[in-house]
N, C-alpha and C positions, 0 to 999 in steps of 0.2 A: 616356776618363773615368778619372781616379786612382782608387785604391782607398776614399782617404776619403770621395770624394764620392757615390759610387754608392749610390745609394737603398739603405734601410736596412729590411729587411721588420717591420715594427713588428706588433703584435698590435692587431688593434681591438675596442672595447671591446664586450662586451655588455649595458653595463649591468646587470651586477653588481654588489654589493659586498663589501668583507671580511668573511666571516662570524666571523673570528676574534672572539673579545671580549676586554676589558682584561684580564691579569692570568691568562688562561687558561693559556697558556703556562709549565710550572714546570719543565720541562728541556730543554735543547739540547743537542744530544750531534753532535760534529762530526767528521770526516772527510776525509782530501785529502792533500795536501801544502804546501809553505809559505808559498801564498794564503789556507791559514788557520792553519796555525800560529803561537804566541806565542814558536818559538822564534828566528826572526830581528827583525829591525826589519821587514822585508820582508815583513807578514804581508798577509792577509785584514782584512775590518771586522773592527773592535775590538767584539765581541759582547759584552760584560760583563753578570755578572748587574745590576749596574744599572740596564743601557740595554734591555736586553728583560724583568727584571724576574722570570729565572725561579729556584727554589731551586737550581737545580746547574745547572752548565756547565761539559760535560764534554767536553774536549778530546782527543779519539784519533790527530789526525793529525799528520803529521810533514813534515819539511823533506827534500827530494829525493824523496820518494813517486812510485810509480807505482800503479797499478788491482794490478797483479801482477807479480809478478816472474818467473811465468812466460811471458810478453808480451815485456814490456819490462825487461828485469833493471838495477837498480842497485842498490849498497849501500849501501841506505837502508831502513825498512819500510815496507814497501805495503798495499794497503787488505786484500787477500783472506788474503797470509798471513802478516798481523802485528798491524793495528788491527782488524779485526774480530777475531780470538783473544781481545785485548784487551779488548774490550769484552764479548765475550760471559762472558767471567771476572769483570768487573766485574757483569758482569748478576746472577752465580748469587749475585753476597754479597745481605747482608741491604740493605746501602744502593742498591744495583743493580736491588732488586727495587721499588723505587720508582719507577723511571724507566721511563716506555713510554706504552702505549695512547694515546688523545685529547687529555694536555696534553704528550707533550713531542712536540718536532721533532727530524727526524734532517738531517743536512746533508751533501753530499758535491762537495769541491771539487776536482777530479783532473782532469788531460790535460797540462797544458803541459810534465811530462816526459815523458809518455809520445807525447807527439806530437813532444820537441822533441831537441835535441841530444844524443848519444849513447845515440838511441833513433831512433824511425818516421825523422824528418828526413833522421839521417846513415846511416840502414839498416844500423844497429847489431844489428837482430835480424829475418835473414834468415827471411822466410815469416810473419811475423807483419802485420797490415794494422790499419787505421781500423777495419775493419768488426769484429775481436777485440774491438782498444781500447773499442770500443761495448759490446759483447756484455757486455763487463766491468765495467763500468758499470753497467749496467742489472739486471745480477744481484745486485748490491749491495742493491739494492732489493727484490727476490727472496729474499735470504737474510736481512735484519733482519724481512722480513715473516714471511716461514714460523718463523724459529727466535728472533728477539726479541721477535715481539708489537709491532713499528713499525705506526703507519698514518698519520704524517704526516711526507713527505720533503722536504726544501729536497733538489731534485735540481742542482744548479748546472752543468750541462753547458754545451751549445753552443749558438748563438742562433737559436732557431727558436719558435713554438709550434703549441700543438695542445691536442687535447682528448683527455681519458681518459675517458670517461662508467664510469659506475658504480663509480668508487671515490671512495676520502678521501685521493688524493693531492693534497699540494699541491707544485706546483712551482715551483720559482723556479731561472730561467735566468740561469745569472751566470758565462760564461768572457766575458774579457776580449776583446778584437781582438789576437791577440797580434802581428800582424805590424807592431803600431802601437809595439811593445815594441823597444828599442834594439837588442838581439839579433836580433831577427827582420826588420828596419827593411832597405828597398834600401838604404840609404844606412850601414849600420852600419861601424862600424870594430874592430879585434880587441879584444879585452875578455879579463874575467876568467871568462867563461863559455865564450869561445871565441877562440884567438888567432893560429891557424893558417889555412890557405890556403882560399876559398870562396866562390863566386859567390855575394853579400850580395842582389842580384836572385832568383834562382830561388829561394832560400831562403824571401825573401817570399814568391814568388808560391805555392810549394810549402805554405807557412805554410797562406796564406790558402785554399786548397784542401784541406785535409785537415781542417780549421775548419769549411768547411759542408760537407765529404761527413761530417763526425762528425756535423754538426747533422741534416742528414735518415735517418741511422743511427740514432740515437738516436730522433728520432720515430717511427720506423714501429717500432721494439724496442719502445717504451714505450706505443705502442696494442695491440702485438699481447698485450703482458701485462697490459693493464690487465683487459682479462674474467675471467682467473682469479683475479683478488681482488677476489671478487664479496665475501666477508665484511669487506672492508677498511673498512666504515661501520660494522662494531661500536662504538658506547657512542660514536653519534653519530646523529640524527635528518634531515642533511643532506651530501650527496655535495658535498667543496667541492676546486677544484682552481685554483692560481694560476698565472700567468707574470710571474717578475719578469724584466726585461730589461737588466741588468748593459752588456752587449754595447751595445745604444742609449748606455747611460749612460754608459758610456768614452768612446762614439764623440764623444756628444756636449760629454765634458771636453775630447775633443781638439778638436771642432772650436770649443769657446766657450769656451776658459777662462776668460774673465772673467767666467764665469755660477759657478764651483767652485772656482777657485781665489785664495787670497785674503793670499797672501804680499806681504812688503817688497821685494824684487826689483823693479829697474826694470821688467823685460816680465814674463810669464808666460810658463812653458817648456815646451813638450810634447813636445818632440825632443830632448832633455839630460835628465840626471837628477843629483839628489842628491848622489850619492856614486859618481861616474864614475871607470874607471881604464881607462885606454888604454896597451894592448900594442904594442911591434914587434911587425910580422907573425912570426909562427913562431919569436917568444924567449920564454920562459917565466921567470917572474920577473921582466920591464920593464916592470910597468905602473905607471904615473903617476898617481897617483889625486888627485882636488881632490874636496872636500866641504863643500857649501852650508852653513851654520850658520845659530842664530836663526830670525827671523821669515822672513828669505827661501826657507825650504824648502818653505814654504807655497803659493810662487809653481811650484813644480814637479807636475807627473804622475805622475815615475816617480822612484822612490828608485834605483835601479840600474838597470843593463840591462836586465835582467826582472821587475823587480817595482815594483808600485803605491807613489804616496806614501805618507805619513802625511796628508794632505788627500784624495788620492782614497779612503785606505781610510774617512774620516770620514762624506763624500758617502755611501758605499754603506751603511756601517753606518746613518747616518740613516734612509737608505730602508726597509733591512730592518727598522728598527727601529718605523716607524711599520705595520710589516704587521701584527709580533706584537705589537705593540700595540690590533691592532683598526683602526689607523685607515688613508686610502688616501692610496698614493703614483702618481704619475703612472705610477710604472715599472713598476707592479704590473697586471696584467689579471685579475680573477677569472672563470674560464673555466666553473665550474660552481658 
């Protein structure tokens, strides 16, 4: 059975609904690396105050991010010791102190360098495992709670769900499939992300195993902490927790594009991207690059090797946007 097709563990509904209401929502304050940053084209859903509607949106995350740099080291700033500093400096101003409790959301999108090359993948950082990468994560959550006064997280991890009973988390699961991603693909060829010698097989399969051993990491972390923020329902009447499923939603751009994707291109492409450049093996500076223009971009998945279109980020923004909106989206489970 290929990796696309094997059944997909979906969350089933309990007949819940979004407790959020219209308009509720007046900050977003985000986190990751550059799935959500605005600083590539290569970002995350386009969250505009707009489109969710809130007064500030506040962007802290950056492009090459890891959880920590003492984990996974790159030179770039990472969540624990650069964007959180950040933000919490931001918190102490006058404008900072508007932002928090019941209407804003916090967001956190991080793993794919910490799981991917020139980190966990290539065992770039001897002694360090998945189960860190977790631990780091999930303290995240831990540390806006106790020192910002957060009590509602868009957690965006790994594709699994579960239930927190007794807090106001809400969660929304949103790492992509990344072994569906040109880089991490059996079939990839040397790139701008990686252009030297490597079994393009074990990579995936290595991809897609350290994917769910983070996914059931992260859930048993996230039950075991959910009872000590027993006050995490302050200056709220109802315990609510969601699962949004990104994961599904990729799965299912790849396997139906003609359900998401809606470019001039004669086919729809889920295995090419955008703005492709192909290396000789192990020459640096011969990559060949061709890039899709117009309406045909529309017809693609992936704008690069590793990152979402400008159509798929629209798809997900949609979704998330009809949550904090109050209203429901198929991808969304409300869990409590």
């Amino acid at each position: 059975m290929s990796l696309s097709s094997r059944p997909r563990h979906r969350c089933r509904s309990l007949g819940l609904h979004n407790p959020l209401k219209p308009n509720q929502i007046k900050s977003f304050v985000t986190f990751g690396d550059s799935y959500t940053t605005s600083s590539t084209k290569a970002t995350a859903p386009t969250l505009k105050p707009g489109r969710l509607h809130p007064h500030y949106s506040l962007p802290f995350a950056k492009s090459g991010a890891t959880c920590s740099n003492n984990l996974t080291f790159r030179p770039f700033p990472p969540v624990f010791e650069s964007q959180l500093p950040s933000y919490f400096e931001f918190h102490a101003t006058d404008a900072g102190e508007k932002v928090g409790g019941r209407d804003t959301v916090y967001t956190l999108w991080i793993g794919t360098n910490d799981l991917g090359v020139s980190a966990l993948l290539t065992g770039d950082d001897p002694g360090v495992t998945v189960v860190d990468v977790a631990e780091c994560m999930v303290n995240w959550v831990k540390v806006l709670y106790e020192q910002g006064g957060a009590r509602n997280f868009v957690f965006q991890n790994l594709e699994q769900c579960f239930l927190m009973p007794g807090s106001d988390l809400q969660r929304y699961t949103q790492m992509i499939p990344l072994q569906h991603t040109i880089l991490y693909a059996a079939d990839s060829y040397p790139n701008r992300f990686w252009f030297t010698d490597r079994n393009t097989t074990a990579w995936s399969v290595q991809m897609t195993e350290q994917v769910e051993a983070g996914n059931e990491l992260t859930k048993l972390m996230l039950q075991n902490l959910a009872p000590t923020l027993d006050d995490a329902h302050v200056g709220s009447d109802v315990s609510s927790l969601a699962y949004f499923d990104s994961h599904s939603l990729f799965q299912d751009m790849f396997d139906h594009p003609e359900n998401f994707l809606n470019g001039t291109a004669p086919a729809f492409n889920v295995t090419g991207c955008i703005n492709s450049c192909v290396f000789e093996l192990n020459v640096p500076d011969s990559g060949v690059c061709t890039v899709v223009n117009g309406t045909d971009r529309d017809s693609y998945l992936w704008f690069d090797e590793l990152h979402p279109s400008e159509q798929a980020d629209r798809i997900v923004a949609r979704e998330i946007a009809k949550v904090f909106e109050g209203k429901e989206s198929q991808w969304a489970t409300w869990l409590s």
